[in-house]
C-alpha positions, 0 to 999 in steps of 0.5 A: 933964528931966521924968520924960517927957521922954527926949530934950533938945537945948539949943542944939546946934551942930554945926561941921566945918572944910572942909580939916582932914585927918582923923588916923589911927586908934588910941589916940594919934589919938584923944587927939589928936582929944580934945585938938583938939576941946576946944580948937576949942572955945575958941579965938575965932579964924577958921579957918587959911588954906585952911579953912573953917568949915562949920556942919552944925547951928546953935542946934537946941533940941527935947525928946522925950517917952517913947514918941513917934514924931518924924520928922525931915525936910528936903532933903539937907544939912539937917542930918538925920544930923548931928543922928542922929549928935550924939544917938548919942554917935558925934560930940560938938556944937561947943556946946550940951547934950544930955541922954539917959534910957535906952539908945540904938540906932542905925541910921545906916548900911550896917555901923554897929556891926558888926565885918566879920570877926564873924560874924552870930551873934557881932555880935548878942552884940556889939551887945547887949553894947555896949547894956549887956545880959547875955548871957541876955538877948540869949540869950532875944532871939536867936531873934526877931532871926534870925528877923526878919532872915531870914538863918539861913543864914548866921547864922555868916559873916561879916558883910563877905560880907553884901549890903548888904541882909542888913546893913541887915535884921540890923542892924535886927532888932538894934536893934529887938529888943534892947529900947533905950529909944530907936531911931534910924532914918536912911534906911539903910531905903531899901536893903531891899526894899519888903517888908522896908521895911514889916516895919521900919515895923510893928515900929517902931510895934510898939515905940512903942505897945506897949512905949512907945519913942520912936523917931527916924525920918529920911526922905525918904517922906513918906508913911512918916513920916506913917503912922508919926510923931506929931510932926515936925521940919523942918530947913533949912540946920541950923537947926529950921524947925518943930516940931509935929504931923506933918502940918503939920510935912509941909505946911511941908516942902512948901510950902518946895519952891520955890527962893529963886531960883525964888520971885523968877522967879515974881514977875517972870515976865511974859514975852510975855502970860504970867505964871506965878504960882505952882507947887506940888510935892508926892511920895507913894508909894514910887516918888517920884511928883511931883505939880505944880499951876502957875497961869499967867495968858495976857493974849493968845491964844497959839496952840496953848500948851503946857507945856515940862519941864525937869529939872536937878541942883542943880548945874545939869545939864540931864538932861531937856528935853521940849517939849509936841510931845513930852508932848502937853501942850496947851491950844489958844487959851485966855486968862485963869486956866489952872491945869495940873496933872500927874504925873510917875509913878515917878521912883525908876525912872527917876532916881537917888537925889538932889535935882533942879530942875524948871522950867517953860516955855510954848510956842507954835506951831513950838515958840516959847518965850514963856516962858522956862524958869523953876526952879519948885522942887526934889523929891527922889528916893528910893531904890528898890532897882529891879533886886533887888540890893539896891543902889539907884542913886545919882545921886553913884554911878551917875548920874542916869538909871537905864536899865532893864536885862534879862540874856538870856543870860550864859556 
């Protein structure tokens, strides 16, 4: 590697085997493990009958120079924290190199690096221990990191009475204040508050452009990773898509958001007079705002047309169905070239946190559908921690509409 480069993956392969049973803990497992990796590694032969091999990253090859800010996007299951995770030393690639310069801190997820019956005091000494620091070194970090993290007082219990939101600001305050070479960041963020999310953006531009860290940054906030990145990677399906200066790594990420299925559709589309040309699906904004532009083309006057919009999970769930009697969206006897173009403001408020399908229909009088409902494209929800408790909704934990909720009275 060159003297600036701090990062470098050759060829990196990363393959898990659906229906291995995972050993227990403990010294002997963990030869076991060793001893079994080293040899799937090896062997030639296809996986047992009832496994199946599953490659989470495949062939992914990049360098990363001292003090840049690299944010890795991509749709989930892309590959991201798997790559976090390879990069972290805490799973080894299938094949492929890594090679490392300087200490590296990460932030993966809710209690990583942290002992549940240590208080907070002693996991700050433990985590700078594991970094390779003395104890006057954490000693003269201590204070910032209390007082960044904004949980003095209960600096001395243990960390498994923490909320998750108190985890996530010591643990970040940790690595960020302990001075590693390079920071890793996964989504975990998005369980802090909105506030606490900034202090965290500020402070990992801090320690890149004044300290000159290189920071790994992954989200799901497009306009997070602009503000803070200089340079993306995109990954798809475990394989690098594109690597390059943000924005364009962020318009690739975009303009990849309609379907392979939903591309077809739109090239054969052409149902009673109407063809839908093309859709286009962007987000900004904490919230999850959708924004859409779709271009139709009508060859007849269709009677009061009007927009359908659907709303599925990827599994095919239908959660949302409204018809333009019930958004109002309208557009009276028109022909030719129609371009509509619409929000779908605050989805973190109202969806969980989880990729879904949007799709799109055109109706005309007495609800007649003479366009069939067609997936334009995925968008994801971010999370967004919209009851103050520091738990954001999950579509795989709480379903996929977040319901809003006032207490009157308890007790």
């Amino acid at each position: 590697m060159s003297a600036e480069t701090v990062i470098r993956v050759q060829g990196v392969s990363k393959k898990y085997v659906l229906g291995q049973k995972s050993s227990g803990g403990g010294l002997r497992h963990a030869i076991e493990d060793a001893v079994t990796l080293r040899w799937l590694r090896n062997r030639k032969s296809a996986p047992a009958a009832g496994e199946e091999a599953f490659w989470a990253l495949r062939d992914v090859t990049f360098d990363i120079k001292r003090g840049e800010v690299v944010g890795i996007i991509g749709r989930n299951g892309a590959g991201k924290s798997t790559l976090l995770k390879t990069l972290s030393r805490i799973t080894e690639p299938t094949t492929g190199r890594i090679g490392i310069k300087g200490r590296i801190a990460s932030l993966l997820e809710v209690g990583t690096g942290f002992h549940p019956e240590l208080s907070g005091r002693e996991n700050i000494y433990l985590n700078g221990a594991i970094l390779g620091m003395t104890r006057s070194e954490i000693r003269s970090k201590f204070d910032e990191i209390v007082q960044f993290a904004e949980i003095a007082k209960f600096l001395d219990t243990p960390v498994k009475r923490y909320s998750s939101g108190m985890y996530v600001r010591l643990a970040f305050a940790v690595a960020a204040h302990l001075e590693p070479e390079i920071l890793v960041v996964d989504e975990v963020l998005a369980v802090g508050d909105a506030q606490f999310q900034q202090k965290c953006l500020g402070k990992m531009q801090e320690v890149s452009t004044q300290h000159g860290r290189t920071v790994l940054f992954v989200s799901h906030a497009m306009h997070s990773v602009r503000a803070l990145c200089s340079s993306g990677i995109l990954l798809d399906q475990g394989c690098v898509e594109k690597i390059g200066p943000v924005d364009e790594v962020i318009a690739a990420y975009s303009g990849r958001s309609t379907r392979p299925d939903a591309q077809a559709a739109l090239a054969s589309n052409r149902s009673a007079g109407i063809t839908l040309r093309s859709a286009h699906l962007t987000q900004d904004g904490d919230d999850g705002t959708l924004h859409v532009v779709a271009a139709f083309h009508l060859e007849r006057v269709i009677p009061d047309g009007g927009l359908g919009i659907h709303v599925q999970t990827t599994a095919g769930y239908e959660l949302c169905d409204l018809r333009p009697e019930t958004t109002g969206l309208r557009f009276g006897d028109h022909t030719g070239p129609l371009t509509v173009e619409f929000d779908l403001p605050a989805l973190s408020h109202r969806l969980g946190a989880g990729t879904y399908v949007l799709g799109l229909s055109f109706h005309e009088t007495n609800w007649k559908c003479c366009l069939d409902r067609t997936p334009v494209g995925e968008f994801i929800v971010p999370s967004a921690d919209v009851f103050g408790t520091g738990y954001p909704p999950k579509f795989e934990k709480d379903g996929a509409v977040v319901l809003p909720v006032r207490l009157i009275k308890a007790g």
